[in-house]
C-alpha positions as CSV (number, residue, x, y, z in Angstrom):
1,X,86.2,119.8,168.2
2,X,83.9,117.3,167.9
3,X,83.2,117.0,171.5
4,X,82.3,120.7,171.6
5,X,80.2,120.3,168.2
6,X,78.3,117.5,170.0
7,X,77.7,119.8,172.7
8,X,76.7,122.8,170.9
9,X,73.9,120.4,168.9
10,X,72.4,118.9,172.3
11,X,72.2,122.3,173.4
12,X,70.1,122.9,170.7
13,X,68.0,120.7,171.0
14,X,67.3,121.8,174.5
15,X,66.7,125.2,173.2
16,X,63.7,123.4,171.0
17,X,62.7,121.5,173.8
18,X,62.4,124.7,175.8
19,X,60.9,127.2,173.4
20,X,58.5,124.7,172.2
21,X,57.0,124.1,175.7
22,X,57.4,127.3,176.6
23,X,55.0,128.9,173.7
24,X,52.7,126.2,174.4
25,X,52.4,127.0,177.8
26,X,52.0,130.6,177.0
27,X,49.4,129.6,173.8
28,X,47.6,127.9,176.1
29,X,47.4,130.3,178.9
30,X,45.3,133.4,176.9
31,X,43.3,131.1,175.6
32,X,42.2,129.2,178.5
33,X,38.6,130.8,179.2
34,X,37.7,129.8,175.4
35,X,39.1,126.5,176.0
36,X,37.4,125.9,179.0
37,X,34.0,126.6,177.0
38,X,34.8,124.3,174.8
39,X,34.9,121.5,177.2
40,X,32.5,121.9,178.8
41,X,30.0,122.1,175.8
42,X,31.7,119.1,174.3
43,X,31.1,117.0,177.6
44,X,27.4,118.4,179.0
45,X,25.3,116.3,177.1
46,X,27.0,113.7,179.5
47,X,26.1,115.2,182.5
48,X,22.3,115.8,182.6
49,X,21.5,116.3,185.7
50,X,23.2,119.5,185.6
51,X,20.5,120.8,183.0
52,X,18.9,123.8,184.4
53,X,15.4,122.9,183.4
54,X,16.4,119.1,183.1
55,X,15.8,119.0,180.0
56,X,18.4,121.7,178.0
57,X,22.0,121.7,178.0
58,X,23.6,125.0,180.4
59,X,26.2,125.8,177.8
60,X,25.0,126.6,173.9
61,X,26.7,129.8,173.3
62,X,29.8,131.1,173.7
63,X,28.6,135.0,175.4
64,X,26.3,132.9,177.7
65,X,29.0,129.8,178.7
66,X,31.4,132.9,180.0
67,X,28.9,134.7,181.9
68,X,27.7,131.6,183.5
69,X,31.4,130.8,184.7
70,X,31.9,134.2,185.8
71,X,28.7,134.2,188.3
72,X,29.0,130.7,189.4
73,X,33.2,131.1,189.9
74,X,34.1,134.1,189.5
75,X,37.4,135.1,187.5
76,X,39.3,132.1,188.0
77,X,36.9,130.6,187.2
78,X,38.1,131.1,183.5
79,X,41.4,129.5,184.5
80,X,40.0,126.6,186.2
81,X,42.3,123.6,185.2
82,X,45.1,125.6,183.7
83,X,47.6,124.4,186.1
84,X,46.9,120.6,184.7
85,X,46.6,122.2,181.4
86,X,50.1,123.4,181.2
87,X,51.6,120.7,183.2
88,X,50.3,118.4,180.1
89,X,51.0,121.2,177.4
90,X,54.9,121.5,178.5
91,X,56.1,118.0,177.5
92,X,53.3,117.4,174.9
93,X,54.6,120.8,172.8
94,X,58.0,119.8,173.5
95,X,58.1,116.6,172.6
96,X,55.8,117.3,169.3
97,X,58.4,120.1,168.3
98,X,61.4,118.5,168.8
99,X,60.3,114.7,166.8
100,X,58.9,117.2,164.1
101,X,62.3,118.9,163.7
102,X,63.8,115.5,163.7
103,X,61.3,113.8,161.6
104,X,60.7,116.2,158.8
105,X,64.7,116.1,157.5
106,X,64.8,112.8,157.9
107,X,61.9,112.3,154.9
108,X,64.2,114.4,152.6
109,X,67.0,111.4,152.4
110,X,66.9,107.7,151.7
111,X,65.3,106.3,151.8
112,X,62.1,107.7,153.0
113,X,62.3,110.3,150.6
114,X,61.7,107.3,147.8
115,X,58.9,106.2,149.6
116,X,56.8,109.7,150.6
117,X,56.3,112.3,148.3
118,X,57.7,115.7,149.1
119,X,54.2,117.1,149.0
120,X,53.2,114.6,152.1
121,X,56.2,114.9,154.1
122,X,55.0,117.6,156.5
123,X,52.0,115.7,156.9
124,X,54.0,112.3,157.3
125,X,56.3,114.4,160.1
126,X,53.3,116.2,161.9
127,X,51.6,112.9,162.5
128,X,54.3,110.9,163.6
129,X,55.6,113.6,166.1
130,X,51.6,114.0,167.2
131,X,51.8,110.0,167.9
132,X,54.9,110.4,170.1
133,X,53.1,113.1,172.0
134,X,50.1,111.8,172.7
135,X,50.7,108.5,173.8
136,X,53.8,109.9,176.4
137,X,51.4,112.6,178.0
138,X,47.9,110.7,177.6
139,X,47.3,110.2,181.2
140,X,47.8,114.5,181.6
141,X,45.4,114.8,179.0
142,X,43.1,112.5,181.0
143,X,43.3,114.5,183.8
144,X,43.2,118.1,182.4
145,X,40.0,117.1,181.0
146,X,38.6,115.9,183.8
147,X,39.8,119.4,186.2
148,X,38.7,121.7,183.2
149,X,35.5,120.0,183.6
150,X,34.5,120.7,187.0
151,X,32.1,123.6,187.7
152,X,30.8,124.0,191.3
153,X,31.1,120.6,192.6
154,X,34.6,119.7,193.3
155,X,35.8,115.9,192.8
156,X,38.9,116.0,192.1
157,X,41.3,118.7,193.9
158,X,44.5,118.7,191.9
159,X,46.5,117.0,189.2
160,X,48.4,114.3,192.0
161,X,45.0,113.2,193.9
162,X,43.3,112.9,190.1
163,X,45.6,110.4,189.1
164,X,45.3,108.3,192.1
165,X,41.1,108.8,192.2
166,X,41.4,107.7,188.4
167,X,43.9,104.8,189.1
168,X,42.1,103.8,192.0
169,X,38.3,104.1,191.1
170,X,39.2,102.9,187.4
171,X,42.3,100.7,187.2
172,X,45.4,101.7,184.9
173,X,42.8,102.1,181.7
174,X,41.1,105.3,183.6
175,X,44.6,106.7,182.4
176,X,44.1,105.8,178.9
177,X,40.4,106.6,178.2
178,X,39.5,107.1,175.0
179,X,43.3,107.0,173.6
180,X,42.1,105.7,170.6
181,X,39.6,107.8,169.4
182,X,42.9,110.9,170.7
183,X,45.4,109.0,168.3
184,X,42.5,109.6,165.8
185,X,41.7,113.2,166.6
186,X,45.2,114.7,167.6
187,X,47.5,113.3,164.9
188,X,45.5,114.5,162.0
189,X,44.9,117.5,163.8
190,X,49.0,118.4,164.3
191,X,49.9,116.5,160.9
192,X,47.2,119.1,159.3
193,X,48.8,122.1,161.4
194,X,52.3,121.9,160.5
195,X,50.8,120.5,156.6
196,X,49.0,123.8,156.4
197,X,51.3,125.7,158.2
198,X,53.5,125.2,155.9
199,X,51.1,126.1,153.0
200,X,49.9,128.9,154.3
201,X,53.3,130.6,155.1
202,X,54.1,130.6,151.6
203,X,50.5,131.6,150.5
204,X,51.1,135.0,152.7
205,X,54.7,135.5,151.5
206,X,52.7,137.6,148.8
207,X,51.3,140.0,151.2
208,X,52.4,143.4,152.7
209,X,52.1,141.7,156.5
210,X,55.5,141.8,158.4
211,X,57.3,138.5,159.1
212,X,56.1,137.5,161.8
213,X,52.8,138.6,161.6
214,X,52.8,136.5,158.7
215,X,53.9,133.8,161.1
216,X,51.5,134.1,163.2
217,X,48.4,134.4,161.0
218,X,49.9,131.7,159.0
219,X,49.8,129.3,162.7
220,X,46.2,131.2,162.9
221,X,44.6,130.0,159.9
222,X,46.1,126.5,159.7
223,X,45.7,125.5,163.7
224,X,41.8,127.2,162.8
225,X,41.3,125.0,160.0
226,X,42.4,121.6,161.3
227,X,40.6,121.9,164.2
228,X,37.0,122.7,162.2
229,X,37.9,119.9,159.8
230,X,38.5,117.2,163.1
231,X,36.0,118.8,165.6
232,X,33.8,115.8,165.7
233,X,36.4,113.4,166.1
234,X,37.6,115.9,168.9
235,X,34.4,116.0,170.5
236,X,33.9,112.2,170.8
237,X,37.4,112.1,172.5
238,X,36.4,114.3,175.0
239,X,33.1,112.4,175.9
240,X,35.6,109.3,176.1
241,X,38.2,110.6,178.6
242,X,34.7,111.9,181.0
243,X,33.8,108.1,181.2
244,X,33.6,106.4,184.7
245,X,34.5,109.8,186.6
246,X,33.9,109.1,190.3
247,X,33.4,105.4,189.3
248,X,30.4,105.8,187.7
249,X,28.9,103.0,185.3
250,X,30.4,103.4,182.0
251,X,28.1,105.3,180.0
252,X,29.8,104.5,176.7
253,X,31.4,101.1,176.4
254,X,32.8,101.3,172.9
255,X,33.6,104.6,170.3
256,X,30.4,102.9,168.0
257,X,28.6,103.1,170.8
258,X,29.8,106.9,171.7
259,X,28.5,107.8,167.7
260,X,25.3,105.9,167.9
């Protein structure tokens, strides 16, 4: 009996593994083309020899950052990177899920639960399983970046000859580019998600919206407003993990320098 109760629980944890990946994948997918934008704005100003004019960043508003993919790539354009995108989203959303689902019961009993509020313990569980997360699939997140970014001139050709380009024109830090300012940007981020989450799923209760609708515009509003809230902190991560590509000279060599 308690062979097969052992069973039925690691089996259920494998179920989290797998759903959590697998709606991250699919999260991921749809919204790839606005994704893909958003890099791309974040990371121009560090490319300026791509300026049209030479003076004026390519990519200022959304309508305009879409139409210019679609002419210069065409439709898959919008997907560029995806591949690298999942391939990082799978374990990162997996692992995130399952050390929240662990983590969060674990404040309710001693003695954490004497030492963190009941009010903070989402937040408390949402960063620690972002930590987990980001520091086991950094290098992926590197990489995606670095694909994503790419418009008509091809560097890197896939996720395999990335790694060794970054390892190779880099070192072993390439991997790890602005991990830092990530830790900074992605665990409030998540520990704000599944904070909010939480909040707004009981704010909603009190509407006429389905279930799962409720769900879903509860994920909606919370994942919308952590993200506003961190943007900036995003933004300079993103800058961080574009330094050195093709073995460039650094152009930031510190995150004070990056916000000067």
């Amino acid at each position: 009996a308690e062979l097969a109760g052992r069973h039925q629980e690691n089996l259920h944890q494998l179920k989290q593994l797998m759903a959590g990946g697998v709606a991250g994948c699919v999260a991921k997918t749809v919204v790839a083309p606005l994704s893909r934008c958003t890099i791309l704005m974040q990371v121009q100003s560090m490319r300026p020899h791509k300026f049209a004019d030479g003076l004026n960043p390519n990519n200022l508003f959304l309508l305009s950052s879409l139409r210019k993919i679609y002419l210069e790539e065409g439709i898959r354009g919008f997907w560029r990177g995806n591949t690298a995108t999942l391939v990082h989203r799978f374990p990162y959303s997996s692992v995130t899920l399952y050390a929240n689902a662990h983590l969060r019961p674990q404040l309710d009993c001693e003695p954490w639960a004497a030492l963190v509020p009941e009010q903070a313990r989402g937040l408390v569980a949402g960063a620690g399983s972002a930590f987990v997360g980001v520091v086991l699939c950094y290098p992926l997140d590197v990489v995606k970046t670095r694909l994503v970014a790419q418009t008509t001139s091809i560097y890197y050709t896939g996720i395999v000859d990335a790694l060794v380009k970054i390892r190779r024109e880099e070192g072993f830090r390439g991997w790890y580019r602005g991990l830092s300012m990530s830790v900074w940007a992605v665990v409030p981020n998540l520990a704000l998600h599944f904070a909010l989450y939480a909040e707004f799923r009981e704010f909603y209760k009190f509407s006429s919206l389905p279930e799962g609708v409720q769900s879903l515009v509860a994920g909606g509003s919370a994942g919308a407003m952590a993200s506003t809230i961190l943007f900036p902190v995003d933004l300079l991560r993103r800058q961080l993990q574009m330094v050195g590509v093709g073995g460039r000279p650094d152009v930031y060599s510190s995150v004070s320098e990056a916000v000067a």
